[in-house]
Every structure is written in C-alpha cells, then in structure tokens.
N, CA, C and O atoms as a MOPAC input file, in Angstrom:
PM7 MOZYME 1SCF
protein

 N      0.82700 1    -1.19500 1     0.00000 1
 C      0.00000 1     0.00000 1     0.00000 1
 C      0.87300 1     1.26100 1     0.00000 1
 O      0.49400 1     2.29300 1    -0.55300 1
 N      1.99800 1     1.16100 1     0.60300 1
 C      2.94800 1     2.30500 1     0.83000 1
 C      3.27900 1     2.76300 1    -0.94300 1
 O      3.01200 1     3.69700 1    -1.69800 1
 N      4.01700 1     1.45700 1    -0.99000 1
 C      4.31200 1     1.34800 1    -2.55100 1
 C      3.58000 1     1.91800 1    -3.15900 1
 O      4.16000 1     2.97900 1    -3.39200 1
 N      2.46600 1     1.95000 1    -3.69000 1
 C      1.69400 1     2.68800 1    -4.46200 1
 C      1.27900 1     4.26200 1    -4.05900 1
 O      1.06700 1     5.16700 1    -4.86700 1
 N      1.23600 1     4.32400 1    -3.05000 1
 C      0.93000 1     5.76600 1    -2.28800 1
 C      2.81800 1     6.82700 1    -2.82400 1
 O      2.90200 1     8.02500 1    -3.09300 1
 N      3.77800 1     5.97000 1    -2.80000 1
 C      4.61200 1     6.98400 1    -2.91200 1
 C      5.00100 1     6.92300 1    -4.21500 1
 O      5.45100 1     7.97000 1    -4.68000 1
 N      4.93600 1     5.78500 1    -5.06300 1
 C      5.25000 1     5.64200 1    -6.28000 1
 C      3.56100 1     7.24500 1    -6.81500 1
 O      3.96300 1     8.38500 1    -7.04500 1
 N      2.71700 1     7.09300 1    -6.85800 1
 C      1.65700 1     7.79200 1    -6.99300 1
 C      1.98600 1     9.27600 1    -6.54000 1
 O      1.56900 1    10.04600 1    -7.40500 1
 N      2.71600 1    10.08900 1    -5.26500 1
 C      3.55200 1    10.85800 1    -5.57900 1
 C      4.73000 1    11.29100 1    -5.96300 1
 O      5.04200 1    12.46500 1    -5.76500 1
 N      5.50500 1    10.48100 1    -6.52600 1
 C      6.38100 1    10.72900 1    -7.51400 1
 C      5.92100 1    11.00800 1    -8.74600 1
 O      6.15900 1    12.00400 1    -9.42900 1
 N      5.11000 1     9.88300 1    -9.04500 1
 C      4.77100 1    10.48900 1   -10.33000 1
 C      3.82500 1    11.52100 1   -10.86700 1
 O      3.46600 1    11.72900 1   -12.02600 1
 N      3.43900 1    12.25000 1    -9.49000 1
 C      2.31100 1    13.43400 1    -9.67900 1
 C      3.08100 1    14.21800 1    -9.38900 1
 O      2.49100 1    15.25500 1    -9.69300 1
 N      4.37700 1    14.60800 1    -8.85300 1
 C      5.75700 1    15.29200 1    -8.64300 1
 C      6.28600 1    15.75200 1   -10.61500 1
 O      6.23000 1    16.77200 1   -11.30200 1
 N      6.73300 1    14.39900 1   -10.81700 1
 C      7.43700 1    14.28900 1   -11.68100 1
 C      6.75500 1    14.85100 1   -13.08500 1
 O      7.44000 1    15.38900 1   -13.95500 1
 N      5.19800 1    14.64500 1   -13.20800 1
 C      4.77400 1    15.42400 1   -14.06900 1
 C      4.66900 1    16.68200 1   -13.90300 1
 O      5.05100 1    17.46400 1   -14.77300 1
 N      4.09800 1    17.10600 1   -12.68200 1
 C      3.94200 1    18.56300 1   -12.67100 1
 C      5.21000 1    19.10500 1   -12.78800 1
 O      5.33000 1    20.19800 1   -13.34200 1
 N      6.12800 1    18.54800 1   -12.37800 1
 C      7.73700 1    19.62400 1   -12.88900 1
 C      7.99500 1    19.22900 1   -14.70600 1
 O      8.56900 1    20.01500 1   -15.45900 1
 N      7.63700 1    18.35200 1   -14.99500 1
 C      7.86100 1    18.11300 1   -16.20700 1
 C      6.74200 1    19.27200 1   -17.15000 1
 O      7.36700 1    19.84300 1   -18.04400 1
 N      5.76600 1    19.53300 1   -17.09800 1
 C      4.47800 1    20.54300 1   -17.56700 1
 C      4.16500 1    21.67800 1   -17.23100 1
 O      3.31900 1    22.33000 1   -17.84400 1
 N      5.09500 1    22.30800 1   -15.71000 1
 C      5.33700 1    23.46300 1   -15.39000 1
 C      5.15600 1    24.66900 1   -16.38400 1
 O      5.34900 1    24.40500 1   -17.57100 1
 N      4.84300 1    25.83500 1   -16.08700 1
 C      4.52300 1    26.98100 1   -16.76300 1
 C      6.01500 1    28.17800 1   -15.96600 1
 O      5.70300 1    29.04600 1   -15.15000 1
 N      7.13500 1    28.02300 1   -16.29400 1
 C      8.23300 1    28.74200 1   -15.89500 1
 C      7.70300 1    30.52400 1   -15.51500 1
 O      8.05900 1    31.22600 1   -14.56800 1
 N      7.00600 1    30.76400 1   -16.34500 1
 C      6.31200 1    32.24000 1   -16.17000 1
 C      5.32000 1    32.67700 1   -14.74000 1
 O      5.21200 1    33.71800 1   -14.09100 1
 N      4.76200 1    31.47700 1   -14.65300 1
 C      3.95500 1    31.66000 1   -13.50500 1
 C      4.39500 1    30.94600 1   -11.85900 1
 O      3.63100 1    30.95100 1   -10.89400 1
 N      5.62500 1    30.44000 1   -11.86900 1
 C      6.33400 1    30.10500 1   -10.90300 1
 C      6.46600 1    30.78500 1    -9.79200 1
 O      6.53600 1    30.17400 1    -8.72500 1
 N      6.53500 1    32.46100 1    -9.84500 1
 C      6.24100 1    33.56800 1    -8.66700 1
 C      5.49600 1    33.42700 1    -8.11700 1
 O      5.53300 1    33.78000 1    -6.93800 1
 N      4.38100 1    32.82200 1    -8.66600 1
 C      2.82400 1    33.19900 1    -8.22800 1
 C      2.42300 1    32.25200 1    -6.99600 1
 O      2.67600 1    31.04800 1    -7.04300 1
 N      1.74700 1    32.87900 1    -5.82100 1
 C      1.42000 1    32.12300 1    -5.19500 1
 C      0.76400 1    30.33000 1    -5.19700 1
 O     -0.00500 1    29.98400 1    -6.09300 1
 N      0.97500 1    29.85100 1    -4.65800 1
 C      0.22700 1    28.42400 1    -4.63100 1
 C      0.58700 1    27.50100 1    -5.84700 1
 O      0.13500 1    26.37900 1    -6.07600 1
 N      1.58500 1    28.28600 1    -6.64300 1
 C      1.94000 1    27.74500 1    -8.25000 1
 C      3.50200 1    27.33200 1    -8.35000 1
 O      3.74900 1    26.63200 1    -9.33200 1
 N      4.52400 1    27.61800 1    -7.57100 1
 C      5.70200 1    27.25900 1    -7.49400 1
 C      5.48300 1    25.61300 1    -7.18100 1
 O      6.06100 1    24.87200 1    -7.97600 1
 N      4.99200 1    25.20400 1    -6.49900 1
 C      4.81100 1    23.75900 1    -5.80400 1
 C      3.30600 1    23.31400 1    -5.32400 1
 O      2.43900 1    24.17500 1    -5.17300 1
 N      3.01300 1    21.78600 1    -5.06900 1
 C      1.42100 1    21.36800 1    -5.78800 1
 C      1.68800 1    21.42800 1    -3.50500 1
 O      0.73800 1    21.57900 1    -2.73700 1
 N      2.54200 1    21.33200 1    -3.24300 1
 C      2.22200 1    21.09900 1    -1.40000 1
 C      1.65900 1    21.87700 1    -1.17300 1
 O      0.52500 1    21.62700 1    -0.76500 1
 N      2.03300 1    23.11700 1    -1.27600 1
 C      0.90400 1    24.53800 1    -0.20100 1
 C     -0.46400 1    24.19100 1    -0.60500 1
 O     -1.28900 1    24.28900 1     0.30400 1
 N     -0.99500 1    23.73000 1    -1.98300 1
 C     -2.19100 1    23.15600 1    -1.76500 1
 C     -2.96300 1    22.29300 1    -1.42800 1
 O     -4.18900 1    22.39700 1    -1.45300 1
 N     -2.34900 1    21.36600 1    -1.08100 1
 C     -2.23900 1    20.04200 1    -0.47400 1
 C     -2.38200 1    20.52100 1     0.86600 1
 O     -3.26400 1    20.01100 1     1.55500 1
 N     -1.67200 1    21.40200 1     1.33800 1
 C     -1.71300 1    21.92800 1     2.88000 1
 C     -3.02200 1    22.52900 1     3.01400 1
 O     -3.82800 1    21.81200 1     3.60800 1
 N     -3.42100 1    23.57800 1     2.64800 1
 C     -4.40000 1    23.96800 1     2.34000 1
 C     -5.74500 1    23.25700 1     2.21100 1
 O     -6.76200 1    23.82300 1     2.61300 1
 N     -5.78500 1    22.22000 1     1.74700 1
 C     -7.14000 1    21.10000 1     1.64000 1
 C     -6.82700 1    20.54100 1     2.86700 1
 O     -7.77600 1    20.38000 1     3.63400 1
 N     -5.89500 1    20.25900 1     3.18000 1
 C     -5.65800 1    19.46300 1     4.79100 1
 C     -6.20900 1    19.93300 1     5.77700 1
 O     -6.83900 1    19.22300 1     6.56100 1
 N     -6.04300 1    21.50700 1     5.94800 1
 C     -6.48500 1    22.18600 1     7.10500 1
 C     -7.74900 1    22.69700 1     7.11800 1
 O     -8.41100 1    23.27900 1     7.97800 1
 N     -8.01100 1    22.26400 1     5.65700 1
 C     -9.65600 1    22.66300 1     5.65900 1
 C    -10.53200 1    21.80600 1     6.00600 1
 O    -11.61600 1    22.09900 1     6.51100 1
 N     -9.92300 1    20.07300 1     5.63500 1
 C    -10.35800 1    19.24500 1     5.85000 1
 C    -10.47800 1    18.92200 1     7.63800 1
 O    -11.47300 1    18.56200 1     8.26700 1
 N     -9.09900 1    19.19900 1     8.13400 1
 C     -9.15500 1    19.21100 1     9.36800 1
 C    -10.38400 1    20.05200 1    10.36200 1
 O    -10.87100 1    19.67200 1    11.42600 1
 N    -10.66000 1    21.30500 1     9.58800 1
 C    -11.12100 1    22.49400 1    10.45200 1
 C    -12.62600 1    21.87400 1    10.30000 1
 O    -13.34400 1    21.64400 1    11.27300 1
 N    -13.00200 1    21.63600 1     8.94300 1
 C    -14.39500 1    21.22900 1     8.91400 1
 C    -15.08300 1    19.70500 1     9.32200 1
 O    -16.26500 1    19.40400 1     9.48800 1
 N    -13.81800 1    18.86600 1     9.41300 1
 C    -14.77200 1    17.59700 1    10.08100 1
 C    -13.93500 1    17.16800 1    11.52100 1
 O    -13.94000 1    16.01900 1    11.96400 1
 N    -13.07400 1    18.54800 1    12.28700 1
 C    -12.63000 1    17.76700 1    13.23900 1
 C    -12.74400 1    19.01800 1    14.08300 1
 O    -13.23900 1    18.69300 1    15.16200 1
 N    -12.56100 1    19.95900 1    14.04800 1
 C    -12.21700 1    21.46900 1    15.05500 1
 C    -12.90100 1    22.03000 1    15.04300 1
 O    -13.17300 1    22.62800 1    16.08500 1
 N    -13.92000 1    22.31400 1    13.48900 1
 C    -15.00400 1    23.19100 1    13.58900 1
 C    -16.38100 1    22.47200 1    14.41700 1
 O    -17.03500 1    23.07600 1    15.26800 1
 N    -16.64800 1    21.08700 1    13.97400 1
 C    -17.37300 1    20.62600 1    14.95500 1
 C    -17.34300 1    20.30000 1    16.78900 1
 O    -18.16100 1    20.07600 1    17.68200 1
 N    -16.16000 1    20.41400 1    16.66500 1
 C    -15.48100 1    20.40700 1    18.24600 1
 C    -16.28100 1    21.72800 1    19.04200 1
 O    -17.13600 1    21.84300 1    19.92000 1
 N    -15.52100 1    22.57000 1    18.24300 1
 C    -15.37500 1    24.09600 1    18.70500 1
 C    -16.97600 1    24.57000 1    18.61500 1
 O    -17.18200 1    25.31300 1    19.57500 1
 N    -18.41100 1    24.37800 1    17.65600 1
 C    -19.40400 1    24.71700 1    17.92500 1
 C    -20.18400 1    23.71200 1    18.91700 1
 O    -21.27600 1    24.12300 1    19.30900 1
 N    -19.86100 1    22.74500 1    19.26500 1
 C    -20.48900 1    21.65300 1    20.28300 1
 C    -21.04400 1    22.18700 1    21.23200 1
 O    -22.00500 1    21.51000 1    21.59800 1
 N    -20.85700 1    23.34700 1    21.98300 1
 C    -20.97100 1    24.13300 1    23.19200 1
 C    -21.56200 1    25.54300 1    23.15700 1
 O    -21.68400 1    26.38300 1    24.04800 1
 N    -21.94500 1    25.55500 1    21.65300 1
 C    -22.32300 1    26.66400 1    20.86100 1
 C    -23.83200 1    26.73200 1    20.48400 1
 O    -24.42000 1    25.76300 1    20.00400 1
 N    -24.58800 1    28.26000 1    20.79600 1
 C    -25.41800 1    27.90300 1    19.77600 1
 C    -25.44200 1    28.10800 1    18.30600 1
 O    -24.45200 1    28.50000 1    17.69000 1
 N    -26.63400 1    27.82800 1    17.72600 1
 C    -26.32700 1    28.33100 1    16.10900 1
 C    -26.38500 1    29.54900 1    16.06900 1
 O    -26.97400 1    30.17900 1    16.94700 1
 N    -25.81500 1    30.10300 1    15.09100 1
 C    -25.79800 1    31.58600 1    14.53000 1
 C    -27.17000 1    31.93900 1    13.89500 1
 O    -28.00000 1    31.24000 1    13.31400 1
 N    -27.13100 1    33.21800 1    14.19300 1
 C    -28.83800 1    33.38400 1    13.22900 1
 C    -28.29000 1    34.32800 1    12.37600 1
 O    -27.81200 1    35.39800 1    12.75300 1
 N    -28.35700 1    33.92700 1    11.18500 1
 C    -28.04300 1    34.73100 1     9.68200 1
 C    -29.06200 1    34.89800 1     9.28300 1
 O    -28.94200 1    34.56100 1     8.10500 1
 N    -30.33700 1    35.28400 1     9.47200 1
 C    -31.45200 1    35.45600 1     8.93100 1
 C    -30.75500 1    37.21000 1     8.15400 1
 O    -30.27400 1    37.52300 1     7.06400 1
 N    -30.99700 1    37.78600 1     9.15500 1
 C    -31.00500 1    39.37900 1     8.67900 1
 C    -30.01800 1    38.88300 1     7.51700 1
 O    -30.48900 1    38.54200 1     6.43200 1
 N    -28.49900 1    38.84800 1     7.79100 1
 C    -26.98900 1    38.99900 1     7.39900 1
 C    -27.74800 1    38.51900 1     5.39100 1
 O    -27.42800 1    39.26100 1     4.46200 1
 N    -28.63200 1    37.32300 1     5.14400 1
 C    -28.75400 1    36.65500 1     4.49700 1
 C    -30.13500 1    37.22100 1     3.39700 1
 O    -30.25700 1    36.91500 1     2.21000 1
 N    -31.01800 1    38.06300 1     4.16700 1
 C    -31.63700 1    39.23000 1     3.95900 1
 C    -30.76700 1    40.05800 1     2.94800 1
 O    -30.83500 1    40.07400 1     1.71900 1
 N    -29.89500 1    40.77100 1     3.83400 1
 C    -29.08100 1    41.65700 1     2.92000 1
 C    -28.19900 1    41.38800 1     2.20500 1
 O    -27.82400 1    42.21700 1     1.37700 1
 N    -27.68200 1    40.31300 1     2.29500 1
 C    -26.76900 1    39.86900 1     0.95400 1
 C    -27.79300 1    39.42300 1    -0.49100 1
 O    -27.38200 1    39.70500 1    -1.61700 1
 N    -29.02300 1    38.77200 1    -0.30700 1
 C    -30.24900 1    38.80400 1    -1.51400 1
 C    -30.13500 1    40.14400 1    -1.84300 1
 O    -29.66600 1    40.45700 1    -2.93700 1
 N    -30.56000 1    41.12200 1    -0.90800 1
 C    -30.96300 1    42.16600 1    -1.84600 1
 C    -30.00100 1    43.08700 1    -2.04300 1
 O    -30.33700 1    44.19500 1    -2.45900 1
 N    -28.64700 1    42.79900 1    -1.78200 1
 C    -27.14800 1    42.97700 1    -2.56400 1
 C    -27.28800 1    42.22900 1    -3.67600 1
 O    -26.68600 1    42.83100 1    -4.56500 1
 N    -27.74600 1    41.26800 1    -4.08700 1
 C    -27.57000 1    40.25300 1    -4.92100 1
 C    -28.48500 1    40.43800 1    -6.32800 1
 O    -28.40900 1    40.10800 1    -7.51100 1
 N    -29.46200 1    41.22700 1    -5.37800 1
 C    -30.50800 1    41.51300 1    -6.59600 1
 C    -30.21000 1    42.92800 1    -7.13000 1
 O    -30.87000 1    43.38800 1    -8.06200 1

C-alpha cells in the first residue's frame, strides 16, 4: 500500500515539474502542488474535526437578517 501511495507521488511530482509553466512560478500556490495540499488538509481538518469540536458548546448563529441583505445585494 505504501508502494503505491509513494510511487503515486512521484509520479504526480514528476509530471507537474515536467508541464510546469516557468512564467507563472512567482505566483502564489503555483511554485509547488504542497501549499495546496496543505491547504485542503487544514480545511479538511477544520471542517470535520475542530469546527465541529469548537461549535459543540455553541449555539447556532442566526443569519437570517446577514442573508436578507446579501439577496438584496444580490438583486
């Protein structure tokens, strides 16, 4: 299982440096595929492990109004 998990990033490594866009390399989140990888991680983390933690003790929010005025921003 390992085997395939690292062979599977190498070769998602090895293409993206091979298909690279040299011009857009400055650019945030585009030098390397990890910061986004990080990025889905901590989102993943926040929304099925911390964010439910952290409202447990909470009540719900009332967005009624907030949701009001973003429609009729919208419209």
């Amino acid at each position: 299982m390992f085997y395939i998990i690292k062979t599977t990033i190498k070769a998602t490594v090895s293409a993206y440096n091979t298909y690279k866009d040299p011009r857009v390399e400055h650019l945030p989140l585009v030098g390397s595929p990890f910061p986004v990888f990080a990025i889905v991680a901590l989102y993943l983390l926040f929304s099925l492990k911390w964010g439910p933690r952290w409202m447990q003790t909470r009540k719900a929010y009332d967005l009624k109004n907030l949701i009001a005025i973003y429609n009729g921003i919208q419209v």
